[in-house]
LUMFI-732574 format. One record per residue: x, y, z of N, C-alpha, C, O in turn. Coordinates in pm, whole numbers. Layout:
[atom [X; Y; Z]; [X; Y; Z]; [X; Y; Z]; [X; Y; Z]]
...
//
This chain:
[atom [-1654; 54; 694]; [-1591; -45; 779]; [-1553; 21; 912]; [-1519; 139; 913]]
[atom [-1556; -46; 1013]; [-1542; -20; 1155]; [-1333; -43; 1136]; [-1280; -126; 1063]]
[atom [-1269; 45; 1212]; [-1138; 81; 1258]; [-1103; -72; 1224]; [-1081; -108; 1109]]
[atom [-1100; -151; 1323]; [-1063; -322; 1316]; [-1102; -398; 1210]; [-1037; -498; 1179]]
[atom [-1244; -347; 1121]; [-1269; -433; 1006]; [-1101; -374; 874]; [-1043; -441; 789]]
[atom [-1078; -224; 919]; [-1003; -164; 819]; [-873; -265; 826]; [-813; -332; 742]]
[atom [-863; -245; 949]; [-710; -306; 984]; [-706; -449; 962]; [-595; -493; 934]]
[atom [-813; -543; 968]; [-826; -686; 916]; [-817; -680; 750]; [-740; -747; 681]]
[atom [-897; -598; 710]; [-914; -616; 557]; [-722; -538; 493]; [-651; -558; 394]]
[atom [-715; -482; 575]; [-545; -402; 497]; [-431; -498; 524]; [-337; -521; 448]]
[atom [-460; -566; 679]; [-365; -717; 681]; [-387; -810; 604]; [-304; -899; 586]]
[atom [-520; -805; 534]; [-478; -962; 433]; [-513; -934; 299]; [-533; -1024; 217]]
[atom [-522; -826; 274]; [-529; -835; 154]; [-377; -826; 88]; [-299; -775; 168]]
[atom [-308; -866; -48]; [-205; -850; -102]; [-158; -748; -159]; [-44; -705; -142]]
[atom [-276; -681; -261]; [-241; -611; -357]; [-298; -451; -368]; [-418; -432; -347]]
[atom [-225; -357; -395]; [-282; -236; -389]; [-259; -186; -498]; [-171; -241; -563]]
[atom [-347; -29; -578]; [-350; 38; -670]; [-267; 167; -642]; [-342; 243; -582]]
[atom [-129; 231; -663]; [-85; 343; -636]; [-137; 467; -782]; [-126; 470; -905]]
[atom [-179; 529; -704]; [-155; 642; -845]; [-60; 748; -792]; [-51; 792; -677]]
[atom [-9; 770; -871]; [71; 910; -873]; [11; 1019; -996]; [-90; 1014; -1065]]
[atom [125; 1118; -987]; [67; 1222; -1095]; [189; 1267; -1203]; [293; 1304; -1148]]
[atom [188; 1268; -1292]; [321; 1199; -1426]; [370; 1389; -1393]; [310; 1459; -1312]]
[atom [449; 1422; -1449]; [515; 1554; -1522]; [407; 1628; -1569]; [356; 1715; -1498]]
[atom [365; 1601; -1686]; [232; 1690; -1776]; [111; 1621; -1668]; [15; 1640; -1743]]
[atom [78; 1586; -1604]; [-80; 1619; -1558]; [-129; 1419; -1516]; [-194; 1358; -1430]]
[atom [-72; 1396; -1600]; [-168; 1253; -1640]; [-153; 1148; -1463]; [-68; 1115; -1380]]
[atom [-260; 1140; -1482]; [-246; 976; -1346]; [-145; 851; -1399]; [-122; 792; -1504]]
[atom [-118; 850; -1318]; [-40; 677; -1332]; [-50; 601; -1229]; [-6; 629; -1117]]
[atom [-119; 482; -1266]; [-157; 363; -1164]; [-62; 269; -1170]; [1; 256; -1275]]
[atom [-29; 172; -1039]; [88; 27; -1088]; [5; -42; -949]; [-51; 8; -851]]
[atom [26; -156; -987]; [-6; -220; -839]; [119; -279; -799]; [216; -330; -856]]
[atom [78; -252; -670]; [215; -305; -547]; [153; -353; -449]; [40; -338; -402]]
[atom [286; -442; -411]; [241; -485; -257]; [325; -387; -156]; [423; -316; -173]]
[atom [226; -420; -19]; [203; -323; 68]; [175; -408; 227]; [86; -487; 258]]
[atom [274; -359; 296]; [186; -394; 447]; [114; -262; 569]; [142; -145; 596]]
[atom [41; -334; 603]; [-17; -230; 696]; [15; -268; 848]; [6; -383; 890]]
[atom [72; -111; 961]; [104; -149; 1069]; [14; -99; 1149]; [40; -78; 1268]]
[atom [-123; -68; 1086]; [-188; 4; 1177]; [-189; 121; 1150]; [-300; 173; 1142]]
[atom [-93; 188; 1130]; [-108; 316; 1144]; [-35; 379; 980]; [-74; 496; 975]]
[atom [14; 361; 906]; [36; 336; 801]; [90; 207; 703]; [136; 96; 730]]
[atom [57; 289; 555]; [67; 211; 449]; [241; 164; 395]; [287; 232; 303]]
[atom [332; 50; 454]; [418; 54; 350]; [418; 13; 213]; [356; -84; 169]]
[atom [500; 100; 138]; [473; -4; -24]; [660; -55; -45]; [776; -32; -9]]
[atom [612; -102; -93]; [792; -132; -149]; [756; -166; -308]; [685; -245; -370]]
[atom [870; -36; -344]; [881; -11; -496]; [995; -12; -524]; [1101; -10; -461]]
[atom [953; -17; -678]; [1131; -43; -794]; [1129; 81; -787]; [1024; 146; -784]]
[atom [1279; 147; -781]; [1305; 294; -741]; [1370; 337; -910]; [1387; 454; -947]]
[atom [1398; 214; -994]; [1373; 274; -1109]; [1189; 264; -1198]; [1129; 166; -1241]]
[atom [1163; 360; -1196]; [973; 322; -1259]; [972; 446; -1272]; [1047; 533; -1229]]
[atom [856; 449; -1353]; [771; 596; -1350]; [708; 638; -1181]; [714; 741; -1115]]
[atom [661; 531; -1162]; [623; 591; -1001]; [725; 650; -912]; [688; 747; -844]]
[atom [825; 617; -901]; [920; 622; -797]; [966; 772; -826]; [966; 852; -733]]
[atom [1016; 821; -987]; [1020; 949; -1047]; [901; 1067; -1044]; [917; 1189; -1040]]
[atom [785; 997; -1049]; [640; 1073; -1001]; [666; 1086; -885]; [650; 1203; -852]]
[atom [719; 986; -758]; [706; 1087; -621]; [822; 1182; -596]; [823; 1279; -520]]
[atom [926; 1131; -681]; [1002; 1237; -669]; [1014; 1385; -621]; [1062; 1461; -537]]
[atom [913; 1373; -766]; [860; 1550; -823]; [716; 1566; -692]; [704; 1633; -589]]
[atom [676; 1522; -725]; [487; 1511; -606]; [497; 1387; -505]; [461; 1274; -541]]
[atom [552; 1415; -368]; [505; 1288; -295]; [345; 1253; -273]; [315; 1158; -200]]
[atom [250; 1326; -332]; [132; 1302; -286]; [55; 1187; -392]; [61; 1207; -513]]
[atom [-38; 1034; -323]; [-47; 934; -383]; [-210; 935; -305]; [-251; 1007; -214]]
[atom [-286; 813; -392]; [-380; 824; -366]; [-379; 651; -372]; [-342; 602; -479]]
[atom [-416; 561; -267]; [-434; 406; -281]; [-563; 340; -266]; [-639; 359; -172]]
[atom [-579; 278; -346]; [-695; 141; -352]; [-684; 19; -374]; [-655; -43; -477]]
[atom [-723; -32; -209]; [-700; -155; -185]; [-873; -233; -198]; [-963; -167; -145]]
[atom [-901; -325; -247]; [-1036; -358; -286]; [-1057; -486; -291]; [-952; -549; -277]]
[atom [-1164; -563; -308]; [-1172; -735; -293]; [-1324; -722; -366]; [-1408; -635; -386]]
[atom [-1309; -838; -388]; [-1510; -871; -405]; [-1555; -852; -542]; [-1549; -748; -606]]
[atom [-1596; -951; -575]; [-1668; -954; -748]; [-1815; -944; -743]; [-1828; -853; -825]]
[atom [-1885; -961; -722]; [-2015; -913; -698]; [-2017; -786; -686]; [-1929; -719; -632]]
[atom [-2138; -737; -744]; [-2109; -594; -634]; [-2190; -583; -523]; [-2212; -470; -479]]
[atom [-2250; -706; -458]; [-2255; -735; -345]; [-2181; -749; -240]; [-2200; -743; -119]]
[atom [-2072; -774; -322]; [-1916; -834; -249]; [-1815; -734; -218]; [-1726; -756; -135]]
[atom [-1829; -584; -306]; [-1728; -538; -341]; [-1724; -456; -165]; [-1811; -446; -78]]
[atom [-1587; -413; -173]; [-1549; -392; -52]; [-1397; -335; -65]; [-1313; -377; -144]]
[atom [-1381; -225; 33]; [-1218; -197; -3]; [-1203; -42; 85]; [-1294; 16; 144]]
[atom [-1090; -7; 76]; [-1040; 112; 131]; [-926; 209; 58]; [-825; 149; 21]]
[atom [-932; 342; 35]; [-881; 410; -58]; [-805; 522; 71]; [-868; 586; 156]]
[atom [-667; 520; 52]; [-588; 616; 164]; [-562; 708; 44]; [-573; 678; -75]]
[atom [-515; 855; 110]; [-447; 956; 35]; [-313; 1031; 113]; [-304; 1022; 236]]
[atom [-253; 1075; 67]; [-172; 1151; 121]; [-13; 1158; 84]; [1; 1064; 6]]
[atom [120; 1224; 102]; [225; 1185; 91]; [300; 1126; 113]; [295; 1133; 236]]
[atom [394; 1048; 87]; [512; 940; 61]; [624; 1015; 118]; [671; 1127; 101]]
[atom [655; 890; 209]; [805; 952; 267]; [885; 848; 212]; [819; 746; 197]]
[atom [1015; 837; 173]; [1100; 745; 143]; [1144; 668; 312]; [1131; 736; 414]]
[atom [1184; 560; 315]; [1248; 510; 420]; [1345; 478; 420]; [1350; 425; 309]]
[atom [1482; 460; 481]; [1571; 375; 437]; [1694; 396; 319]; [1724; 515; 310]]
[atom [1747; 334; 255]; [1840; 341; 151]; [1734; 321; 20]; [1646; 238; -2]]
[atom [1781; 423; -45]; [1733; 413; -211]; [1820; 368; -301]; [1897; 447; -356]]
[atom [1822; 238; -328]; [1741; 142; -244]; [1804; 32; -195]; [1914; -15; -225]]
[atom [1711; -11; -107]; [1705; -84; -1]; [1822; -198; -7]; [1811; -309; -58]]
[atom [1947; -140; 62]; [2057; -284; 62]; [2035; -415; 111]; [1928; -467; 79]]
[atom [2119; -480; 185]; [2084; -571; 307]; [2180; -493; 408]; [2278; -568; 407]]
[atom [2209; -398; 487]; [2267; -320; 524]; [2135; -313; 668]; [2018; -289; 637]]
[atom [2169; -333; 799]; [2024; -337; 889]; [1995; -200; 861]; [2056; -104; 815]]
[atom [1884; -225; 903]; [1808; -65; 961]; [1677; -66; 1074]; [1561; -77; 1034]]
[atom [1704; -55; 1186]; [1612; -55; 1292]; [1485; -3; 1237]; [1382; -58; 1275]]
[atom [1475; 109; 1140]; [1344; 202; 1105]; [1265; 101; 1010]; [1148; 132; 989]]
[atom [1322; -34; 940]; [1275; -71; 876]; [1208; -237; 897]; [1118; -301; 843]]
[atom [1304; -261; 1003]; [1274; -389; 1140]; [1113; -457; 1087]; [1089; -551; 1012]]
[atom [1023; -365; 1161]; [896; -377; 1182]; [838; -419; 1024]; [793; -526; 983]]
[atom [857; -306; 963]; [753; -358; 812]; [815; -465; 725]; [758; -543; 649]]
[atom [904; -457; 744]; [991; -576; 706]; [963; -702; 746]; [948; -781; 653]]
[atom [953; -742; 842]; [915; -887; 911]; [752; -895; 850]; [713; -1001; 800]]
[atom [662; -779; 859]; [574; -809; 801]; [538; -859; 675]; [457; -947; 647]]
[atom [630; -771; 580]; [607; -802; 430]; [681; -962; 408]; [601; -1041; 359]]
[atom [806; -1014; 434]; [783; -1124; 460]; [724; -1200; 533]; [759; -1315; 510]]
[atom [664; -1194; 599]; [559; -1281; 680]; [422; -1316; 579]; [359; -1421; 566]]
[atom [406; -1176; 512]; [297; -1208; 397]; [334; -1260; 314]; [287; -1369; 281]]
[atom [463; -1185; 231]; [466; -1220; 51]; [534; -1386; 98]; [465; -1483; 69]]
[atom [649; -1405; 157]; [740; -1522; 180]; [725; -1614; 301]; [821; -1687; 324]]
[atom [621; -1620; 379]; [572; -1677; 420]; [706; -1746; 564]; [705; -1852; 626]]
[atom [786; -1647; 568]; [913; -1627; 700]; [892; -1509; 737]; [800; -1429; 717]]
[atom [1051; -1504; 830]; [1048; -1414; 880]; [1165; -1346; 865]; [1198; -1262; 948]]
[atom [1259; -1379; 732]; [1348; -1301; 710]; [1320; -1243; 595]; [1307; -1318; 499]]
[atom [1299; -1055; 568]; [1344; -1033; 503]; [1441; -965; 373]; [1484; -850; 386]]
[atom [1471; -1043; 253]; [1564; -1047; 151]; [1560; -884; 40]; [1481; -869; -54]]
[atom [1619; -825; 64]; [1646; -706; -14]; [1707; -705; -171]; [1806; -776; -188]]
[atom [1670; -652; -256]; [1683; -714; -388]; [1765; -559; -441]; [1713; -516; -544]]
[atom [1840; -502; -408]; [1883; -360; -450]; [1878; -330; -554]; [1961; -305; -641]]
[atom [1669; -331; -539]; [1625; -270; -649]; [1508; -176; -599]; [1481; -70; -656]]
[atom [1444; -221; -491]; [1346; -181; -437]; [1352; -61; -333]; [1468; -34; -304]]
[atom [1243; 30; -260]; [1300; 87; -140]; [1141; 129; -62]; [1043; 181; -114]]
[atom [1148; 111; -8]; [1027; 136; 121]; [959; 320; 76]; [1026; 419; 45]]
[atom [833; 309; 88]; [809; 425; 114]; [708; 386; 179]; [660; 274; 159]]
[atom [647; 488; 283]; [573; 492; 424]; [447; 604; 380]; [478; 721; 360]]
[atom [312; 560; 366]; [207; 673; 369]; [126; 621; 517]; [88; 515; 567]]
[atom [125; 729; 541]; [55; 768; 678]; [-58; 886; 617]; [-40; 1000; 575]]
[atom [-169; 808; 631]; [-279; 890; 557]; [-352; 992; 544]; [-470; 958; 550]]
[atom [-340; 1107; 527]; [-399; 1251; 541]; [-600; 1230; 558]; [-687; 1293; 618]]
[atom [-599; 1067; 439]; [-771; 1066; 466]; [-749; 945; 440]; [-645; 913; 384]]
[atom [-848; 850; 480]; [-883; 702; 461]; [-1065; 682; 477]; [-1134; 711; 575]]
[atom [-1098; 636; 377]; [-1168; 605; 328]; [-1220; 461; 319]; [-1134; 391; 265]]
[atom [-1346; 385; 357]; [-1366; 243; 316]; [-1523; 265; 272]; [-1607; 354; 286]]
[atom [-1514; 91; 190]; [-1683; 67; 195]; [-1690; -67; 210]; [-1595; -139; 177]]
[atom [-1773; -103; 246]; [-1831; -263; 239]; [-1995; -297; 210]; [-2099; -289; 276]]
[atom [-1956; -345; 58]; [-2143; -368; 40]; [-2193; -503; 57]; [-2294; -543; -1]]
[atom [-2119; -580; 140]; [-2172; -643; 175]; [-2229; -665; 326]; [-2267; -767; 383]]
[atom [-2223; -548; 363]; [-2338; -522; 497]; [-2495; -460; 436]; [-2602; -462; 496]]
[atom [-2465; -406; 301]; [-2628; -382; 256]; [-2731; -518; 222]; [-2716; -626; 166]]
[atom [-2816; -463; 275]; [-2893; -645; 222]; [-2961; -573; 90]; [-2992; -456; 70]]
[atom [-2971; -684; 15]; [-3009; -731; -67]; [-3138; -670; -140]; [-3243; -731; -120]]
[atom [-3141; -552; -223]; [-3266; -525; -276]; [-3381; -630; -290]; [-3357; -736; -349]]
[atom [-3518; -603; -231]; [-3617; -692; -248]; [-3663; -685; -416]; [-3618; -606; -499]]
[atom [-3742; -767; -435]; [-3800; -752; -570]; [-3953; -789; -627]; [-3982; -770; -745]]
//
């Protein structure tokens, strides 16, 4: 995908795959939602989970964001890199200028306003991507036969 196809496909899509890496070794995947500002990934997570305790110990995460049932269709983008926390762990209703921006976004997506509602359960973490990665197979045409 071209820079602008990335940034179209990371604005509308909803849902993303986080993995982290457990204590003993093992992957752990959860899906979350996530907005993109361009320049990084926010997620907003339950700061009680296995994930939130996995970045604890390892901020380093690996994401896949993806669409398309065909595998004509399939299409998506995979970021890597470390997790910064943002904000209060977690997240009051208490302002925070640093959090302004992704905030209006994620409600603008999930709630369909522009205020939003903090559940002091959740808390922002920010990946800004060490590598980003996409594909889109639906620019390949179509094996002949």
């Amino acid at each position: 995908m071209t820079v602008a196809e990335v940034d179209e496909f990371l604005t509308a899509e909803r849902t993303c795959r986080v993995a982290t890496t457990s204590r003993d070794g093992r992957p752990h995947v959860a899906p979350l939602w996530f907005v993109w500002d361009g320049t990084s990934l926010w997620l907003n997570s339950v700061v009680r989970s296995q994930r939130w305790t996995d970045l604890e110990r390892d901020p380093r995460v690996a994401v896949v964001i993806d669409a398309g049932t065909e595998f004509s269709e399939l299409r998506g983008v995979e970021l890597s890199g470390a997790v910064t926390p943002v904000g209060g762990i977690p997240r009051t209703a208490a302002a925070d200028p640093a959090l302004a921006a992704c905030e209006l976004l994620f409600a603008r997506k999930y709630a369909g306003r522009d205020e939003f509602v903090p559940d002091n359960r959740h808390a922002w973490l920010r990946l800004t991507p060490d590598k980003l990665v996409s594909w889109d197979f639906r620019k390949f045409g179509r094996p002949s036969r």
